[in-house]
Each structure stands twice: as structure tokens, then as C-alpha cells.
C-alpha positions as CSV (number, residue, x, y, z in Angstrom):
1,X,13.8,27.9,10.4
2,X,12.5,25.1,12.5
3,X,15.2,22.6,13.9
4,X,14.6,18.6,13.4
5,X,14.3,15.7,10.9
6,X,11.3,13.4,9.2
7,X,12.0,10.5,10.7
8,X,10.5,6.7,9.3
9,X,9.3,4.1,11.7
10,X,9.4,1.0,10.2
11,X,7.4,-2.1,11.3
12,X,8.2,-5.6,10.3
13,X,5.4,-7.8,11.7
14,X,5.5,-11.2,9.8
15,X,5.2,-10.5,6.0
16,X,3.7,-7.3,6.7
17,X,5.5,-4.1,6.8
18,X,4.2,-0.8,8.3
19,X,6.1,2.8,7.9
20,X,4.8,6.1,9.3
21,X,6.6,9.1,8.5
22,X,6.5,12.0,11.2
23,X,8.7,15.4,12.0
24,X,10.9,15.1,14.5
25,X,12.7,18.1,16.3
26,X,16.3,18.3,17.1
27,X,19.7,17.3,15.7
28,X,19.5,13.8,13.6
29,X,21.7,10.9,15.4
30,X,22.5,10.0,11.7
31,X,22.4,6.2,12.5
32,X,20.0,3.6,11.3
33,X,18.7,2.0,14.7
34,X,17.4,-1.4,14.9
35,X,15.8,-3.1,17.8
36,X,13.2,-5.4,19.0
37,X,10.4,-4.0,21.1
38,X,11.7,-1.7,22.0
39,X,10.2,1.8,23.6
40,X,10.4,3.0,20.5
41,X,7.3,0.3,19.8
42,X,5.6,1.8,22.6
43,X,5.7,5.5,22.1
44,X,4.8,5.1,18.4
45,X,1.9,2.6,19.6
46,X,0.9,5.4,22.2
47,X,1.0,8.3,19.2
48,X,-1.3,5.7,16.9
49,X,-3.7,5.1,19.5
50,X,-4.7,1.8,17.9
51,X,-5.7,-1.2,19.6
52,X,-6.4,-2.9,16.3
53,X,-2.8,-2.2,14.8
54,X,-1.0,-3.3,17.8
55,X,-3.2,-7.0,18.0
56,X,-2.9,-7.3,14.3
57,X,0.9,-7.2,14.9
58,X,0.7,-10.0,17.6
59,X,-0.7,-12.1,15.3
60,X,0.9,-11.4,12.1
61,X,3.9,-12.6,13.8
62,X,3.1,-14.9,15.9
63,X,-0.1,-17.0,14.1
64,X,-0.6,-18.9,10.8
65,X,-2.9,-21.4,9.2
66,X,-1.6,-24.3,11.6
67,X,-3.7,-22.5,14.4
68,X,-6.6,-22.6,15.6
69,X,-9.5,-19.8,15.9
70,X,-11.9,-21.1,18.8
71,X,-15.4,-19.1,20.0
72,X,-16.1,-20.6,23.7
73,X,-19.4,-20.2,24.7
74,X,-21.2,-21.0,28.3
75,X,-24.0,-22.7,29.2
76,X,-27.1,-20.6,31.0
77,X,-25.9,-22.1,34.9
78,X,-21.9,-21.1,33.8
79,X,-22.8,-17.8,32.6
80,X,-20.2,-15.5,34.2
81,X,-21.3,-12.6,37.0
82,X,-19.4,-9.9,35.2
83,X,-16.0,-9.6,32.8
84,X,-13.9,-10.7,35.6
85,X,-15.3,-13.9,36.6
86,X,-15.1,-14.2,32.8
87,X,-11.4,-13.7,32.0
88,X,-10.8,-15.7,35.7
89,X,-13.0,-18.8,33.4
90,X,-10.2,-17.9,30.4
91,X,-7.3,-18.9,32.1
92,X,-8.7,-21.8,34.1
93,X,-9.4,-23.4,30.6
94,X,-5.5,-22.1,29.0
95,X,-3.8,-23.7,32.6
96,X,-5.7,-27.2,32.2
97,X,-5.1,-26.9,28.3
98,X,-1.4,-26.5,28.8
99,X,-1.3,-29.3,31.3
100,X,-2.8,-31.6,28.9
101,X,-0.2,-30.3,25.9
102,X,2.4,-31.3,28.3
103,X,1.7,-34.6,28.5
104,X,2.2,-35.1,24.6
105,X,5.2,-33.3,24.7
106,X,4.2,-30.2,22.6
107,X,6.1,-27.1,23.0
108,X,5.0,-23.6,24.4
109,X,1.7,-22.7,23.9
110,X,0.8,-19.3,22.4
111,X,-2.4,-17.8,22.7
112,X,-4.5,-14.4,22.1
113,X,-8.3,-14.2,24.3
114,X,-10.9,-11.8,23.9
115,X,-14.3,-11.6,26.2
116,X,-16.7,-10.7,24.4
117,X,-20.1,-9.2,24.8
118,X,-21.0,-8.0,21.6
119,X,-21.9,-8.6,18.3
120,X,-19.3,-7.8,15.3
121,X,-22.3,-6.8,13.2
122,X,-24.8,-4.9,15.6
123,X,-22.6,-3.9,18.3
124,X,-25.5,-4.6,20.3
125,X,-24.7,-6.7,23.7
126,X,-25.0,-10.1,22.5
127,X,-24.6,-13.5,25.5
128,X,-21.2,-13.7,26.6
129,X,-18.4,-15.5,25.0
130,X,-14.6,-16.1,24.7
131,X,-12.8,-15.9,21.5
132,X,-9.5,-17.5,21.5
133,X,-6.7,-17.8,18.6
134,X,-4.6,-20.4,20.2
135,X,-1.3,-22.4,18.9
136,X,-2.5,-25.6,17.0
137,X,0.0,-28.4,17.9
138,X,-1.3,-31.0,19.6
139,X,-4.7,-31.1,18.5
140,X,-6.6,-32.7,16.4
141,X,-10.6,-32.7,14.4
142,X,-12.1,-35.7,14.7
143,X,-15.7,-37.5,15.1
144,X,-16.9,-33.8,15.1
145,X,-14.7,-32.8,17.8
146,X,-11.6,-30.8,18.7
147,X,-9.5,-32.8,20.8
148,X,-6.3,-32.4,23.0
149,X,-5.0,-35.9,23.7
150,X,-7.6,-37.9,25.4
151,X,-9.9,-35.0,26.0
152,X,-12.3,-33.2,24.0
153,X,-11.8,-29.3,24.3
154,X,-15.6,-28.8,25.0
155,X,-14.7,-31.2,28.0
156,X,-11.6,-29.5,28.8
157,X,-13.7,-25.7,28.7
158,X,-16.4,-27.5,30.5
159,X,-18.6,-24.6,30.6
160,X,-20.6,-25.3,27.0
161,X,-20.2,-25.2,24.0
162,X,-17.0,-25.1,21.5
163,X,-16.5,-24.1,18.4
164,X,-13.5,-24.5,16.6
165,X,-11.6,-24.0,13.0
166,X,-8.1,-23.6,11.7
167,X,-7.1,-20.2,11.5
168,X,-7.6,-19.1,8.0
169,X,-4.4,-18.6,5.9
170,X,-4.0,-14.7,5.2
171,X,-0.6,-12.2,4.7
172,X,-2.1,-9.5,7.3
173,X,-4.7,-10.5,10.2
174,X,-5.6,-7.1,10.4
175,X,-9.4,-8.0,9.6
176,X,-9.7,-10.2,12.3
177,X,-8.6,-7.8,14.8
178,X,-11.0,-5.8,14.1
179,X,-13.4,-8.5,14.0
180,X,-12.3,-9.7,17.9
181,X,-12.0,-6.2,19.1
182,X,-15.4,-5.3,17.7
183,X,-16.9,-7.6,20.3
184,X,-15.1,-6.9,23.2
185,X,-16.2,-4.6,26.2
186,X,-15.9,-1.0,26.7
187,X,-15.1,-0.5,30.5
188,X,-12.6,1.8,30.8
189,X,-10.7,-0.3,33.4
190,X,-10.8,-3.3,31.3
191,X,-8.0,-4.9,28.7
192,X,-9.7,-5.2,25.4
193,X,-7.8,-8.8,25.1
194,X,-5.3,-10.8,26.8
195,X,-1.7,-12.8,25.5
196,X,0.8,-14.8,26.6
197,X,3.7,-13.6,27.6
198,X,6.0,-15.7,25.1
199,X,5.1,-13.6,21.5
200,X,7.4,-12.8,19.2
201,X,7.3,-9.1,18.6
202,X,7.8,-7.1,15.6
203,X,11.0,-5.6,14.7
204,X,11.3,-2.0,14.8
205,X,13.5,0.4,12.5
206,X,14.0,4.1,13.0
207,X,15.8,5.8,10.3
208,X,16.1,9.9,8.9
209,X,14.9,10.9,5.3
210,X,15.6,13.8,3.7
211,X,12.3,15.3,2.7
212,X,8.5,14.8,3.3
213,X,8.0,12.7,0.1
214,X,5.2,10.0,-0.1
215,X,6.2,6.2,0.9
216,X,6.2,4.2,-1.7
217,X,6.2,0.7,-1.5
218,X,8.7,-2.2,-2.6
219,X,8.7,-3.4,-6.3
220,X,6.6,-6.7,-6.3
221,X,4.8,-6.0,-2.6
222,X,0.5,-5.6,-2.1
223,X,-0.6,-2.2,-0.7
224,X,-2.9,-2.7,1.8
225,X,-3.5,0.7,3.3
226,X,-2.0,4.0,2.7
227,X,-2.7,7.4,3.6
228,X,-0.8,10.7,3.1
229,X,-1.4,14.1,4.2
230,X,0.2,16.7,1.4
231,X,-0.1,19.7,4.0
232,X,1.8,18.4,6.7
233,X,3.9,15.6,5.3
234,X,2.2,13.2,8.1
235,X,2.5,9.5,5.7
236,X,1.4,5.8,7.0
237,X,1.8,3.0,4.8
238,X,1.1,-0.8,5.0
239,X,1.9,-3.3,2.5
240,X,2.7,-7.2,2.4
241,X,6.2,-8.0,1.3
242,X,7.3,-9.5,-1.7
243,X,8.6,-12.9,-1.1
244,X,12.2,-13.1,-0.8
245,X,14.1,-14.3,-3.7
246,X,17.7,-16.7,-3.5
247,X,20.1,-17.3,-6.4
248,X,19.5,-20.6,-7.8
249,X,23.0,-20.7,-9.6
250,X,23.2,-19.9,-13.8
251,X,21.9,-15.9,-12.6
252,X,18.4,-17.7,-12.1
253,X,16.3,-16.6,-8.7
254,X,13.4,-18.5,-7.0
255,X,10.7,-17.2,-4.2
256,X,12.3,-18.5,-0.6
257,X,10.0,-20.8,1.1
């Protein structure tokens, strides 16, 4: 008889919740264990193998619709050498940005980049370009324009062209990660995209089950993807959470903001 436990991982990123069920050998610790980031993260992230998961957590818990989604393009005498000059352009324009922020007083900016050289549709190499999804305080539409104080953000980039939009309000940016990692370049020795360093990160629980039965879901939460093999108990799940509900007082509840 083979020694060991099924063992959730659960992964709270934003509203959205992840749990993968695997086997486990060896004797249960029988606590519930609850951290942040932890290398627990990391080895279930290595054992997923999923670049698209782990950005789609960075922004599920770090973006909303008060951010911006910006495509930075270059002009044909900016056009970058090769993907490092590229990413060297990327922070050039996120160190003057944040200088200009500063002067307005806004707080800590958080950002996601991707280079890209692709297109989402084709995959066929398309004319470089920088995706961004960047914090949206501090700046402003207006006159056509996205601007950052006294500055436009097309002359802040000052390599061409800037498109710009709020970030559009969804429970799980899963589909954009796809979308930005689509794009991106496929050298081995090259990130697929690049972060600041001040992101929330997901909160991670690892607790022991009894048997190999199928996750289920909360009552009230939305599916979004689910997958369960029967001949080796092996069980992912992702779902939004239902909103949280207080006591209003008389036994009557409300949906928390």
C-alpha cells in the first residue's frame, strides 16, 4: 500500500481562485498552511509549467479597470537592434514616467511589459512593439492624448507612436495573458515579460483531503476552467468567487463592495 496524501493547492489571486489536487507521498503534517508566495508558489508554478497562469495571477491581483493597457510602437530610425536594446528602450520610458508621477505626488507605480514581435493572430513576426499594462493614477485622456502631467506619453516614449486605453473591467485576466504572451519572443534566453518588483502576490493554501474526489466549486461562484482526470485523480479547477456577503442587521445580507 503506497504511503502519502492528496493534497489541495489553493490559489487566491484577486477574485479568482485556482485548486489543483495532486498525490503526495509521505506522512500528512495535518495542518492547514497558509502563506504568501511562498516556495510552495514556486514549485507548484514549476510542476504547471505555465507562463500564462503565473502572469494572469500578477494581474488578477494587482490590475483593474482604473489602469491602463498601452501598445508602444517605434518609429522606422528608433527601431530597436535586437530584444535587448528593446527591453533597455522599456525601462528608459517606465524611469522617466515615474519621475514625472513623482512630481504629482502619485504613489508607487505598478507595471507589467511585454516585447513583442509577433502577431496574436498569425504568429507570424510582425514590427516590433511594447505592450505595457501600467498603474493608471496620474494620467489623464484628453485632446486625443494620454498625458502624465505636463507631458504627453507619446512625448515621454519618444520613440513613435502610443496607443493607449483603460484596462477593460474583467473577474480573471487570463485572456489577456494569453493575448501578451502570444506576441512575445521565443529565445530561449529571453524573459517572456518583465514586472515591477512591488506586486502583490497571490495567497497560497496547502491543505490534505481525504480522497481523490472531483473539486467542486463554491455555491454562487463562475467556473471558468476545470479539468479532471478519473484514472489518476490529477483535478485543476478555476472559478471566480462569489462576492462576499455582510449581515445588514434584521438576518438580511448584502454583496461587500
Amino acid at each position: 500500500m503506497r504511503r502519502g496524501r492528496w493534497v489541495v493547492y489553493k490559489i487566491i489571486s484577486g477574485s479568482v481562485v485556482e485548486k489543483v489536487k495532486a498525490w503526495r507521498c509521505g506522512e500528512s503534517s495535518g495542518r492547514r498552511k497558509r502563506v504568501r508566495g511562498s516556495s510552495t508558489l514556486k514549485k507548484l508554478e514549476a510542476n504547471l509549467r505555465s507562463a500564462v497562469k503565473n502572469l494572469a495571477r500578477i494581474l488578477n491581483c494587482n490590475f483593474s479597470e482604473k489602469d491602463l493597457f498601452l501598445k508602444l510602437g517605434y518609429d522606422d530610425a528608433a527601431l530597436p537592434e535586437d530584444w535587448q536594446s528593446q527591453e533597455k528602450t522599456v525601462e528608459l520610458f517606465i524611469r522617466r514616467l515615474k519621475k514625472q508621477l513623482k512630481r504629482q505626488g502619485c504613489g508607487q507605480v505598478k507595471w507589467v511589459s511585454v516585447c513583442s514581435e509577433k502577431n496574436s493572430r498569425t504568429g507570424e513576426v510582425a514590427r516590433p512593439h511594447v505592450h505595457l499594462v501600467i498603474s493608471g493614477e496620474g494620467m489623464v485622456f484628453r485632446d486625443g492624448q494620454w498625458w502624465c502631467g505636463e507631458k504627453t506619453l507619446e512625448e515621454i516614449w519618444g520613440l513613435g507612436g502610443v496607443y493607449g486605453e483603460p484596462l477593460r473591467r474583467m473577474s480573471d485576466y487570463t485572456p489577456l495573458a494569453l493575448y501578451l504572451l502570444r506576441q512575445a519572443g521565443r529565445e530561449t534566453d529571453r524573459k517572456k515579460y518583465h514586472v515591477s518588483r512591488n506586486m502583490d502576490k497571490p495567497v497560497v493554501e496547502e491543505y490534505d483531503v481525504l480522497t481523490d474526489r472531483e473539486l467542486r466549486a463554491p455555491a454562487g461562484a463562475v467556473v471558468v476552467d476545470k479539468r479532471y482526470d478519473v484514472l489518476t485523480g490529477a483535478n485543476y479547477i478555476r472559478y471566480i468567487a462569489p462576492p462576499k456577503r455582510t449581515r445588514t442587521g434584521k438576518g438580511a445580507y448584502h454583496a461587500a463592495e
